[in-house]
C-alpha positions in Angstrom: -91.6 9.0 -31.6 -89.6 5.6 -29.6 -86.9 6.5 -32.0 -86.6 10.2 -31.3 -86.8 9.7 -27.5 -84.2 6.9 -27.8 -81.8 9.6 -29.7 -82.2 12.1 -27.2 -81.4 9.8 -24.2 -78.1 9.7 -25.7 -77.0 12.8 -25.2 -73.2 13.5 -24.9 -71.7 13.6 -20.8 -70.9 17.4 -22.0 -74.6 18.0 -23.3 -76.3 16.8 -20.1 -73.7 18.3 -17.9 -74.7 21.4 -19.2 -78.3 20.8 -19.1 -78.2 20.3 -15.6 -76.9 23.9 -15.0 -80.0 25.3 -16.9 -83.1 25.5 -15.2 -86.3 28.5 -14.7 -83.7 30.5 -12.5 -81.1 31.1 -15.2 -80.8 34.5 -17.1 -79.3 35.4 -20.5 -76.0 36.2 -18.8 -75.6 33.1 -17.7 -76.5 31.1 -20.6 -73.7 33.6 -22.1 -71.1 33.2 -19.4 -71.5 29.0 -20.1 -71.4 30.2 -24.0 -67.9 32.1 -23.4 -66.5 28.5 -21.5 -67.6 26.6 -24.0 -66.9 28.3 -27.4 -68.4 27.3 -31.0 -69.2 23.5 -30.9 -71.8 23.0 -33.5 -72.4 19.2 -32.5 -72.8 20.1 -28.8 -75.3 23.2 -30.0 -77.4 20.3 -32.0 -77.2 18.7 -29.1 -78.7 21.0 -26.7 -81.4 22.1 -29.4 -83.0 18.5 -29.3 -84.3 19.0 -26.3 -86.9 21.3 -27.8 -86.8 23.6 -24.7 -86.2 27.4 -25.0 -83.4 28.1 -22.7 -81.4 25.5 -23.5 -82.0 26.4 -27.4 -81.3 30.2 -26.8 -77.6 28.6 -25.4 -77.4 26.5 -28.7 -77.7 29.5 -30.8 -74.9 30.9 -29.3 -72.3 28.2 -29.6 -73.0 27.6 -33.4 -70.4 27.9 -36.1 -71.9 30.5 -38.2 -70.5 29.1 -41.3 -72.3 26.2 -41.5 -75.9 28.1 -41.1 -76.9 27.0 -44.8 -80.2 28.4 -46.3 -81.3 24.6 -45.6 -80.4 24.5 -42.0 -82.4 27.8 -41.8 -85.4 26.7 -42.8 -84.7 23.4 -40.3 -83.9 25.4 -37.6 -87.3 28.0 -38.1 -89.1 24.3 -38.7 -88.1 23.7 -35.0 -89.1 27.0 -33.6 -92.7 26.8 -34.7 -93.3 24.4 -31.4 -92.7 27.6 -29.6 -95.1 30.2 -28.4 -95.1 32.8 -30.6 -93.1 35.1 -28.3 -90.2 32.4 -27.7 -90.2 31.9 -31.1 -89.9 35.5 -31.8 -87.1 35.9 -29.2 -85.1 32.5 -30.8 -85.5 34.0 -34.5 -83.8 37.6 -33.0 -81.3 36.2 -30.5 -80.2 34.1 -34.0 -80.0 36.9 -36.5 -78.2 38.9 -33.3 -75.7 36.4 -32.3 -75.4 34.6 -35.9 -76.7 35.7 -39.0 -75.8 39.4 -38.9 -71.8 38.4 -38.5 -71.0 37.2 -41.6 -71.5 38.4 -45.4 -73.1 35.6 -46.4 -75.9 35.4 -44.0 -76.6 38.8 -44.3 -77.2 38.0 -48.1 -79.2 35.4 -47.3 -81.7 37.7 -44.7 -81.3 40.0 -47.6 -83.2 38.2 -49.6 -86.0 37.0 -47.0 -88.2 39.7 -48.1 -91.0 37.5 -49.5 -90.1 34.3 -47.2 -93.0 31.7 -47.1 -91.4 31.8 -43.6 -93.4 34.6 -41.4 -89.9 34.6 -39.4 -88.1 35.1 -41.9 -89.5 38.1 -43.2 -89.5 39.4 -39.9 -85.7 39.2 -39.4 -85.8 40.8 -43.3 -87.5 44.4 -41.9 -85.7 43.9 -38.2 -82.3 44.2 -39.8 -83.3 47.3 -42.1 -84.7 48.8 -38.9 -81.0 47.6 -36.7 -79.1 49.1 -39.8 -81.0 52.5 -38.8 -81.2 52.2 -34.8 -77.2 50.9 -35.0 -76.1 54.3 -37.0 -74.7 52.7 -39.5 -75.9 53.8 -43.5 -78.7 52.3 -44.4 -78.8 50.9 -48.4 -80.6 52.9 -50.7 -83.9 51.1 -50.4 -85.9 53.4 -48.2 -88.2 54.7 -51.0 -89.1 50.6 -51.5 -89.2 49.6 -47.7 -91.8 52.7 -47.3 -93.9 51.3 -50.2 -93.7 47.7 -49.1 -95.2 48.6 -45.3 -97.7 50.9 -46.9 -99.2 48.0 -49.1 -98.8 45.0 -47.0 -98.1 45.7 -43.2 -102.2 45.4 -42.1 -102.2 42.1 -43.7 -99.4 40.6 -42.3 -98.6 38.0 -39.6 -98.0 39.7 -35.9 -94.6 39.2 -35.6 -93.8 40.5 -39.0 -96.2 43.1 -38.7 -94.3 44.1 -35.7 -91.0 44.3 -37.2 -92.5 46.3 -40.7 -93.5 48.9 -38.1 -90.4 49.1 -36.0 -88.5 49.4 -39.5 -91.1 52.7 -40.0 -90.7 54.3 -36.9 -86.4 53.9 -36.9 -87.0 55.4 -40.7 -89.0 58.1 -39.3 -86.5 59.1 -36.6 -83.7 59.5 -39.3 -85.1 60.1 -42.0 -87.1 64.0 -41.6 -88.0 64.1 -45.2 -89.9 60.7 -44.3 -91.1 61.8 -41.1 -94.4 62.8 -41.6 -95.0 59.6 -43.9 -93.8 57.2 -41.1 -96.3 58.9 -38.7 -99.3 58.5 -41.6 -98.6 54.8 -41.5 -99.1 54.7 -37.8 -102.2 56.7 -38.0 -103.8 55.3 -40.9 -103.5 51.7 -39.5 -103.7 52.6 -35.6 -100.9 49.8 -35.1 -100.3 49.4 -31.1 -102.3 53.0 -30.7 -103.1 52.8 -26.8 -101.2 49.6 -25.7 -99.8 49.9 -22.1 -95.7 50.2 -22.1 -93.3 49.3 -19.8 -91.7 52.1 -17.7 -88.9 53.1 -19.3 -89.7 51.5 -23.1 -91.5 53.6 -26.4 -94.7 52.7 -27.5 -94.3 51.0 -30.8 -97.1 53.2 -31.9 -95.5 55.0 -35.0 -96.6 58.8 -34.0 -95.7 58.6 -30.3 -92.4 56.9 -30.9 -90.8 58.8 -33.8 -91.9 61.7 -31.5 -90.3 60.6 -28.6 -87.1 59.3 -30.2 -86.6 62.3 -32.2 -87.0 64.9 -29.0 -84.6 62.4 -27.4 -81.6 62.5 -29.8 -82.4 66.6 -30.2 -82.1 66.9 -26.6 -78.7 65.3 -26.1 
């Protein structure tokens, strides 16, 4: 513990100069705008994810060189965001596979094959980028049938934020998908996933009927 703490008091001039522009005030777009000064440093990133805090983490993400995000840095990096609550941990995980993982071929094979992760985050970015291949527009890979079957078998007994994502994958199906349609709106039903949960103004309840309603009615009404 000495150790650790003696490491992280010897933080580049750069590191804590940045720090000190970081504090409960500051909003994505400015952890973005410092991003775009900055540029990729890995070692400054590693730098600013010592400190174990989320801001200055969600910043790290976004100045790391991609290339070097090994399989075994991964499962480091997902190590590390298990001190989060599960919502920051969540947001680090999908600010990641936004900003990172989804850039380059070889990343996407590697969240590619995160379908049976021992790492509940990992398997959550797995369904989140079938359902952003859907929500995006782009064409989805011919693994519909098998996504369907998966979420039919396994979503009740999954972990939250995984569960989350397996059902966000359903409903983007749903909307594209009409000869899948009714399916999608059986899963919701059948495991009453988010039925009834208050929603922000403006935001679709996550609740598989009610949201492959409303975004369907939506894109038919352009």
């Amino acid at each position: 513990m000495d150790k650790n703490k003696s490491i992280e008091i010897q933080r580049s001039s750069k590191a804590e100069n940045i720090l000190s522009q970081i504090n409960s005030k500051t909003k994505l777009g400015d952890l973005r705008k410092i991003a775009k000064e900055v540029k990729k440093n890995h070692e400054l990133a590693m730098e600013l994810w010592s400190t174990e805090e989320f801001l200055p983490r969600l910043l790290a993400i976004l100045i790391m060189d991609k290339t070097l995000l090994t399989q075994d840095e991964l499962d480091e990096l997902d190590k590390d965001m298990q001190t989060h609550t599960l919502d920051e941990r969540n947001n680090l995980m999908d600010w990641l596979m936004a900003n990172q993982l989804t850039k380059t071929k070889k990343n996407i094979a590697l969240i590619e094959s995160w379908h049976n992760s021992p790492s509940a985050l990992q398997r959550r970015v797995f369904w989140y980028y079938q359902a952003r291949l859907r929500w995006t527009g782009q064409t989805p890979p011919d693994n519909t049938e098998e996504l369907l079957a998966a979420i039919e078998a396994t979503i009740t007994q999954e972990e939250p934020e995984v569960q989350w994502a397996m059902n966000f994958t359903a409903g983007w199906i749903g909307v594209y998908g009409e000869e899948f349609r009714a399916r999608c709106m059986k899963i919701g039903e059948n495991t009453g996933l988010y039925k009834g949960d208050m929603v922000s103004k403006g935001c679709t309840p996550d609740y598989l009927p009610e949201f492959i309603t409303i975004e369907v009615n939506k894109r038919m009404n352009k």
